[in-house]
C-alpha positions, 0 to 999 in steps of 0.5 A, a space after each residue: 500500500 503506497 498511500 499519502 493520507 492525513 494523521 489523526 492523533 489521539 486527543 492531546 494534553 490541553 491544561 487550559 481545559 483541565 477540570 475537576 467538576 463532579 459528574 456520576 454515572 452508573 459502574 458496574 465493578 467490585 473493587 476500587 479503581 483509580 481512574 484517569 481521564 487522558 494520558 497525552 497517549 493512552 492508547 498503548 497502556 490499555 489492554 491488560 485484564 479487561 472488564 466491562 463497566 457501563 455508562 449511564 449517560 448519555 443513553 446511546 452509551 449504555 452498552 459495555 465500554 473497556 477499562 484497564 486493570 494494570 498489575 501495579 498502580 491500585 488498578 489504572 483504568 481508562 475512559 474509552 468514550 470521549 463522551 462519558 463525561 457531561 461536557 465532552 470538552 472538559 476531560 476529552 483534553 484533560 490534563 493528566 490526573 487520577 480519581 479514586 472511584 467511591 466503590 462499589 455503589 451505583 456513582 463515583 464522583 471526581 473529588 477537586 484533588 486529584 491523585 498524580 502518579 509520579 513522573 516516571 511512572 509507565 503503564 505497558 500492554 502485554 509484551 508481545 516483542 519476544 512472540 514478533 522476534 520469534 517470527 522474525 527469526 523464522 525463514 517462511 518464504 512465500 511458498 514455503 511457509 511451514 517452519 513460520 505456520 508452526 510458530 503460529 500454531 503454537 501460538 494461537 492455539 490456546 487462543 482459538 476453538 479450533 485451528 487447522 491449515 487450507 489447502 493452500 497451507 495457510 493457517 486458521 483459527 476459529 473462534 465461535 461468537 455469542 449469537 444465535 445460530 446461524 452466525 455472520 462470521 468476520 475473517 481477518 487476514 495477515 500473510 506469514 510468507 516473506 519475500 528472499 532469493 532462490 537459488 537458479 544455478 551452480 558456478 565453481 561454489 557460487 550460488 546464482 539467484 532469483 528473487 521469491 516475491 519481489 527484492 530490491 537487488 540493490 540492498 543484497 551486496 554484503 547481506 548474511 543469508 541462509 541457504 536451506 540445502 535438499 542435497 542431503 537429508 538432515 543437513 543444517 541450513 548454511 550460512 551465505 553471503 550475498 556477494 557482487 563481482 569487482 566493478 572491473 569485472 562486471 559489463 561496462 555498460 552497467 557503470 556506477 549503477 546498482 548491480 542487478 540481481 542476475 550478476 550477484 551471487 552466495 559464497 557459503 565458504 564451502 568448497 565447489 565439490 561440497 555445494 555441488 553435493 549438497 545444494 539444489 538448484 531451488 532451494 531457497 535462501 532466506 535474510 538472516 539478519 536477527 531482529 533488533 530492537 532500536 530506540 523509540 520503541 521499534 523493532 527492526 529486521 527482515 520480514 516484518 512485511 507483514 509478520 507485524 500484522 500477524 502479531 497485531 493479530 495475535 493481539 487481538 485474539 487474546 484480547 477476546 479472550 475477554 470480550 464477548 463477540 456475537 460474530 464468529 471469527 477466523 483469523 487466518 495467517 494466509 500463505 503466499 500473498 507476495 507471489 499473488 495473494 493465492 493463500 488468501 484467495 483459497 481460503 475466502 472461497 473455503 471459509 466464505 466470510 461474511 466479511 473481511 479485515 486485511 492487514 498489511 503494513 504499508 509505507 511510512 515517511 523516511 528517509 527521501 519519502 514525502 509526506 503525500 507518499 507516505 504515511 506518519 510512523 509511529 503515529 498508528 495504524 492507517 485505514 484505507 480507502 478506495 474501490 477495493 474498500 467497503 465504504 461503510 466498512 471504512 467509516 465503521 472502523 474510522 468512527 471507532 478509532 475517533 471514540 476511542 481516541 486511538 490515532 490513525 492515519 488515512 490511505 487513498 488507494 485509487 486502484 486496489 490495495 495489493 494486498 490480501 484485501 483485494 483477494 479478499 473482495 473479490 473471491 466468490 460472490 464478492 466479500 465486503 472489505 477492510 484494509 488497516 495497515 501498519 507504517 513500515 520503514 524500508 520495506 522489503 530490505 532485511 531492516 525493515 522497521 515498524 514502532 511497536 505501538 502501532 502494532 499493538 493500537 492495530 490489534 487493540 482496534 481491530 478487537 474492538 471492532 469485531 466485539 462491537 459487531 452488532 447482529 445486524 450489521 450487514 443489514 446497516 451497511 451500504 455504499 451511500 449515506 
């Protein structure tokens, strides 16, 4: 997805609008809570144990919204409604501040003191970097994705009904919703597959290549890589080398230009008679470049394209471990969306979903990259839109990112996204779509790079979407207002 779009951020710390004035509305817990109305970003302290409490006012809202429980702190919770309070604009813009709610009884009332954490104090959601450096770790290129489905699997299983693979070798989790039988069902896609080198032929030990699902040639010189050799069985994986000939020994016409991929080739360090013995002609060779944290939160390293989705929904899985959600669910790691969305074409016509939600990081300002190219990073997950997008699909999930304050950026995208979303729509009959994505940097390079706070924001949203999906949905939606 190669989108500009316009940031909306969550809403900021104003002083000036800092109240403290009374307001009650009905609570349904057991315990007492400090409450905060607005950290400068709340967003990505929320999803720790989760319950429901319900407002009062204004009527609307007197469905369940989610608050935090946190380990530590007397329970920080959460205001997901901007509207909870009676003066939107009083504590929409609040400046950091905390109240001890007068519990258990039907009211709680903000005293004109409020209690302040210290500075320091910091609030984090599950940690789900050493599930992602997992994945991250594993080769799973399109085609080939069995050693990353397995980590998957693993995974998911305890946060599924039921799971098994397509026949096209991705990957679904089911779990079964609260409604009456029979149920409208959500499937929410994220390719497994990453893109590397395939090995085309055998020069006196030297591996010649070709690219599995798009590389861009010119970041290859000097890259570590892994040779997965089928010329005996039970060997280990081989470290190589990406290597290019000296300049003088390349054609004269290529110049000072990036060599192309036809001219680069793998060193292994092993002997001609030991390659010739062990490696095939399409055997496959993957990055090996171990996946890096860096400052700021972000996480570095190959194939984040678009395993950063796969944790994203892994996130929201175990969020629903707590939510009740009247649709049914399947959430499918599809396989070989780099080589054409096949994996996720195959299983939209096996599940047959009523709907679908794909997820794919897309490109973020960097280095070079203006601003109606790109997208902010690290500033939340973006949503899409354009003909491959339902458009009220699009404003059910922008509406929910506004009231609970979570930023997002917007994507135009004027043909389709090329991503699973476009398998998606199209497959059968047709299947209403969503495309949410997650800023990345550099993408299809071994250093890829994504903030970890839009992936967990993407997992948070996409699980309070699938818990709000009313009954009905599909009887309120239309392509005009």
């Amino acid at each position: 997805m190669l989108l500009s779009g316009n940031h909306h951020p969550a809403a900021c710390s104003r002083p000036e609008f800092c109240y403290a004035d009374d307001h009650y509305y009905d609570h349904i817990h057991n315990y007492f809570y400090l409450h905060s109305n607005n950290y400068t970003d709340p967003i990505s302290y929320l999803d720790h144990h989760l319950n429901n409490h319900t407002f009062a006012y204004p009527p609307a809202n007197s469905y369940p919204y989610v608050h935090t429980h946190l380990d530590f702190y007397a329970y920080i919770h959460f205001h997901a409604e901007p509207n909870a309070d009676t003066n939107s604009n009083l504590h929409r813009y609040a400046y950091f501040h905390i109240y001890r709610h007068t519990c258990p009884t039907l009211t709680h009332r903000h005293p004109a003191d409020p209690l302040i954490l210290p500075a320091n104090t910091q609030f984090q959601m599950t940690d789900i970097t050493p599930f992602l450096k997992e994945l991250l770790s594993a080769p799973g290129l399109s085609g080939y994705e069995d050693s990353v489905a397995e980590i998957i699997f693993s995974k998911w299983t305890p946060l599924v009904d039921t799971i098994n693979r397509g026949k096209l070798g991705s990957l679904h989790g089911f779990r079964h919703g609260t409604g009456k039988s029979p149920r409208p069902s959500v499937m929410v896609a994220a390719h497994m597959d990453a893109i590397g080198l395939m090995v085309t032929g055998i020069v006196d030990g030297f591996l010649r290549l070709t690219d599995v699902g798009g590389v861009d040639p010119r970041v290859l010189p000097g890259t570590l890589v892994t040779v997965y050799a089928s010329g005996a069985q039970g060997h280990p994986p081989i470290p190589g080398l990406v290597v290019q000939p000296s300049i003088r020994l390349l054609p004269p016409e290529l110049g000072l230009n990036p060599v192309p991929l036809e001219y680069l080739f793998v060193d292994t360090g092993l002997s001609p008679s030991k390659v010739e013995q062990l490696v095939r002609v399409g055997d496959t060779v993957s990055f090996a470049q171990p996946p890096v944290e860096l400052s700021g939160e972000t996480i570095a390293g190959h194939s984040l394209d678009n395993r950063a989705s796969v944790a994203a929904l892994t996130i929201c899985l175990e969020e629903l471990q707590t939510r009740p959600h009247i649709w049914d669910v399947w959430a499918v790691a599809t396989t070989q969306e780099e080589g054409g969305m096949k994996g996720a074409i195959g299983s939209t016509f096996e599940l047959h979903p009523t709907i679908a939600i794909a997820m794919d990081v897309t490109f973020a300002k960097g280095p070079g990259a203006s601003d109606w190219q790109t997208v902010p990073f690290g500033k939340g997950p973006t949503l899409c839109m354009g003909p491959n997008i339902h458009p009220a699909m699009h404003k059910a999930m922008l509406d929910l990112a506004e009231r609970l304050e979570i930023p997002y950026g917007l994507e135009y995208t004027p043909r389709h996204t090329g991503t699973d979303g476009f398998a998606t729509q199209v497959a059968a009959e047709g299947v209403p779509t969503l495309v949410v994505g997650i800023p990345l940097r550099y993408m299809h390079t071994p250093v890829e790079l994504v903030a970890i706070k839009d992936i967990q924001r993407a997992g948070r949203l996409l699980a309070e979407f699938i818990a709000g999906l009313p009954v009905d949905f599909m009887e309120k939606i239309t392509w005009d207002d």
